[in-house]
Every structure is written in C-alpha cells, then in structure tokens.
C-alpha positions as CSV (number, residue, x, y, z in Angstrom):
1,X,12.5,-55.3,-3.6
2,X,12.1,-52.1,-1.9
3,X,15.1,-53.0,0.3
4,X,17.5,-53.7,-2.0
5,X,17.1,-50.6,-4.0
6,X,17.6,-48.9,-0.1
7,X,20.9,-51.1,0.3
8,X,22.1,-50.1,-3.2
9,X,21.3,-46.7,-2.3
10,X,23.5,-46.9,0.7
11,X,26.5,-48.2,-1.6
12,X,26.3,-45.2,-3.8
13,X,26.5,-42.9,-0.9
14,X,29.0,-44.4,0.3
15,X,31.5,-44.6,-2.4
16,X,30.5,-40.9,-3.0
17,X,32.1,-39.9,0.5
18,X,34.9,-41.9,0.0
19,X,36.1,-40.2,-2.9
20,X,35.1,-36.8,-1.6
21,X,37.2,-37.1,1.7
22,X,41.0,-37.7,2.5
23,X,40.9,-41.7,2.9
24,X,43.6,-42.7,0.4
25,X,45.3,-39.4,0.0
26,X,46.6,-37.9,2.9
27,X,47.0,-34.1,3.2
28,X,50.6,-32.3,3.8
29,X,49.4,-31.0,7.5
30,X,48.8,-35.1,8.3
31,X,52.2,-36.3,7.2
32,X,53.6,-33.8,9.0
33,X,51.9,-34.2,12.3
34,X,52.6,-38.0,12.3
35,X,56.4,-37.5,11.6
36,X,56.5,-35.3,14.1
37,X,54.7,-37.8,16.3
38,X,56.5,-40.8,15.4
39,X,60.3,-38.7,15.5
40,X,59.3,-37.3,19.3
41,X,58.7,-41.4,20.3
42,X,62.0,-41.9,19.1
43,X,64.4,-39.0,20.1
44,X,62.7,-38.3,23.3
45,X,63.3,-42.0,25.2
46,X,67.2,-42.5,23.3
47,X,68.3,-38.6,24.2
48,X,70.5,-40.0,27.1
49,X,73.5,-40.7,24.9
50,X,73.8,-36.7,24.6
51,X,74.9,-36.3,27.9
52,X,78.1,-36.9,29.1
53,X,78.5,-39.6,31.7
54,X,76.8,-42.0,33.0
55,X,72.9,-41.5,33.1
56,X,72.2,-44.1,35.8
57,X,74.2,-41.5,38.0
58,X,73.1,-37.8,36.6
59,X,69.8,-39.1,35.4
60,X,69.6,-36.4,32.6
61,X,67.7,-38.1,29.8
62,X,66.4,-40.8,32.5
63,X,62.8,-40.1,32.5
64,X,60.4,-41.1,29.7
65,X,63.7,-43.4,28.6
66,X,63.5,-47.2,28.1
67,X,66.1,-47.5,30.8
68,X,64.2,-47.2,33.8
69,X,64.5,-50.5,35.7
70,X,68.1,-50.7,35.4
71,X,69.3,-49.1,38.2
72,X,68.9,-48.7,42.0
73,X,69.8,-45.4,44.1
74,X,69.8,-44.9,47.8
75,X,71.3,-41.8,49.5
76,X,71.2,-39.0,51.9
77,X,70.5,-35.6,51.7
78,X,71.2,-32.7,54.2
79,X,71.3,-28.6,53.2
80,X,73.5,-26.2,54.8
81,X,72.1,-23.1,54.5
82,X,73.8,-19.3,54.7
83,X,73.1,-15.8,55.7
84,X,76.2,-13.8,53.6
85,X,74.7,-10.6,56.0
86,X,74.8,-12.6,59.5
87,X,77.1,-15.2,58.6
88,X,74.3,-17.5,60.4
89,X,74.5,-21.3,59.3
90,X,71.7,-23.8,59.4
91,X,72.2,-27.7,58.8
92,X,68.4,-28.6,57.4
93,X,67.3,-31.8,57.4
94,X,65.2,-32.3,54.5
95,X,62.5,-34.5,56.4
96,X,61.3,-30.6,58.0
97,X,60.2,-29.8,55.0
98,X,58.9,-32.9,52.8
99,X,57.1,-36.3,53.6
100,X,59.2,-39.1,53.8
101,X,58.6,-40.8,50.4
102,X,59.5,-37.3,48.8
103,X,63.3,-37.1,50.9
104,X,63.5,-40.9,49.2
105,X,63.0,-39.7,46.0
106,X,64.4,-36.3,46.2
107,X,67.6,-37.3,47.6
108,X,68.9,-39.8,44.8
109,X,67.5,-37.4,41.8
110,X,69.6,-34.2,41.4
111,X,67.2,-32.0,39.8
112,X,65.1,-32.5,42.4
113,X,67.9,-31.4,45.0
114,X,68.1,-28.2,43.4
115,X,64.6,-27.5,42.8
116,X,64.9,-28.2,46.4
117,X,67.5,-26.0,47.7
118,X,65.4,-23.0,45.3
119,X,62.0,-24.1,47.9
120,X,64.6,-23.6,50.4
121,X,65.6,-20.3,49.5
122,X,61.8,-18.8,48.8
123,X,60.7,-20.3,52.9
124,X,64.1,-18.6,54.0
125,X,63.2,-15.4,52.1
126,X,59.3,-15.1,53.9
127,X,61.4,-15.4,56.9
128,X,63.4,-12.3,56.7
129,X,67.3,-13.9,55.1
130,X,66.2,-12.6,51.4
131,X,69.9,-13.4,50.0
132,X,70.3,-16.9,51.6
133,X,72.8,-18.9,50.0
134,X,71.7,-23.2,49.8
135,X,74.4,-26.3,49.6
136,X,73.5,-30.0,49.7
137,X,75.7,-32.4,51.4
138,X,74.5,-35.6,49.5
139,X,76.1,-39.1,49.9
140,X,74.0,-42.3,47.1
141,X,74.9,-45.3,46.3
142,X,74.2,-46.8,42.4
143,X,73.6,-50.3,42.7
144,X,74.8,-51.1,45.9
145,X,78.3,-49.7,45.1
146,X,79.8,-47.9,47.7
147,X,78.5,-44.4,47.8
148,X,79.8,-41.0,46.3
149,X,78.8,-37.7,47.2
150,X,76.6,-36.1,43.9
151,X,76.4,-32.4,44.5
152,X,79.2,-30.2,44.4
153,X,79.0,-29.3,48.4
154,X,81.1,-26.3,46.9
155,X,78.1,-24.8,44.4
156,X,75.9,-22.7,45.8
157,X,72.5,-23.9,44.0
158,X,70.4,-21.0,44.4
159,X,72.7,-19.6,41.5
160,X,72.0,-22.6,39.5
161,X,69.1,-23.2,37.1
162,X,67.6,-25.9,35.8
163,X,68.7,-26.9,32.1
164,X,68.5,-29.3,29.4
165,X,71.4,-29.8,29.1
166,X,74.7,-31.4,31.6
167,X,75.0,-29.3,34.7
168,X,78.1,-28.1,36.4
169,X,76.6,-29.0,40.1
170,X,76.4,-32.9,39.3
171,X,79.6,-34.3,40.3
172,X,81.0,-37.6,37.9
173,X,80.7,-41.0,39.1
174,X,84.1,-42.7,39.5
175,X,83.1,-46.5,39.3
176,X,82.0,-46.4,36.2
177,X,78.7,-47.6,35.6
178,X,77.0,-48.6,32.2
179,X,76.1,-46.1,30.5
C-alpha cells in the first residue's frame, strides 16, 4: 500500500512542475530565438540569387548553400608582384608558398586568391618592399568548358577587400552557366 501512496505522490509532484514551468506556454525570448534560428537555415543556404552572375563561377553565396555538388573547377594560378619604388617584378608561383592541396583549392575560389595576394603582400612587406603592389594571372575551367581567366589581371588586389557583397576583381563568365 505503502508504494502506491509513493507513486501517487510522484503524480502530484509532477503535475505541480508542469504547471509551474514554461511547457505549454512558450516565453517571448523562445519564439524569438527559434525564428531567428529557423529564418538563418533558410536565408543563409538560398542567398546566392542576390548576386549577380553566375555563382558556380564567382562562388559568392556558394558555401553553406545546397548547391555544392553541382559544379567542377580546375585552374591555374600565378601572382605577379610589383615594387612601385624599384619597379622590380616578380612572377610567384603559388606552390612557394602553399601545399599543393591548398594551390588546388585556392586557385578556383576567388576569395581565396585575394586573401592570397594580401599573404603575399604582408611576406613581401618583412622583406623590405612595404608598398608592394599583387596581380593574379588566373586561367579555370567550370565544368570542363574551355577556360576563362577570373581575376581582373588589371586590379591590383592589395587595394581590394573582402565583402559580402559582388566584387569588382571577379571577372563574368561568358558561357553562361546555370545559375
């Protein structure tokens, strides 16, 4: 008998904490943290339709999106790099500097060419050429169509910063991929 009252006991208690906590009437700070959660899984992987182009080719919006096996990017990648005070030149190939597997990735992805033209600039700057100026010559192919060049050779990219939005250093691609 002893252990029924115990079990009843239990029931009671329970019921009590049920109605004393938030289980079936959610507070104002919840809501709000699982719209924000739930509108950040959404806007986050479709923000590639607010960039122009093709995102296959400039890959802004690429990353976290639901479109990453749809494409396939091979290229090359050299940096010419300037001395305005000397006038010096030097043709770097990227593989001085970074493993093989990085040049891979690195020379298909064009943030990744800037940030490294800007490593570029700080190892020429500890060398003594403090206002170097750094251009990529890059040449990729979008599934296996012939390849275009990607950078602007033209744009110096130690005056370019990252943004979130479409940078003037990506060139367009002509073929015409899906978007």
């Amino acid at each position: 008998m002893k252990f029924f009252r115990i079990r009843r006991g239990f029931r009671d208690r329970a019921k009590e904490i049920t109605d004393a906590t938030v289980l079936g009437k959610p507070h104002g700070a919840l809501v709000v943290f699982f719209a924000l959660f739930f509108l950040i899984q959404v806007v986050v992987p479709l923000r590639h339709w607010f960039y122009p182009g093709s995102v296959l080719w400039h890959e802004q919006g690429f990353r976290f999106s639901w479109r990453v096996m749809l494409m396939e990017k091979t290229g090359s990648l050299d940096y010419r790099v300037r001395d305005p005070r000397s006038n010096r030149v030097w043709e770097v190939n990227p593989r001085e500097y970074w493993q093989p597997l990085q040049v891979k990735q690195m020379s298909t992805q064009p943030d990744m060419i800037l940030q490294g033209a800007h490593y570029l600039k700080d190892q020429f700057t500890r060398r003594g050429y403090p206002d170097v100026e750094v251009w990529a010559d890059s040449l990729v192919s979008l599934n296996g169509r012939r390849g275009e060049i990607l950078i602007d050779p033209q744009v110096d990219l130690t005056q370019m910063r990252r943004k979130l939005f479409s940078t003037s250093f990506i060139l367009p691609f002509s073929q015409s991929p899906a978007p």
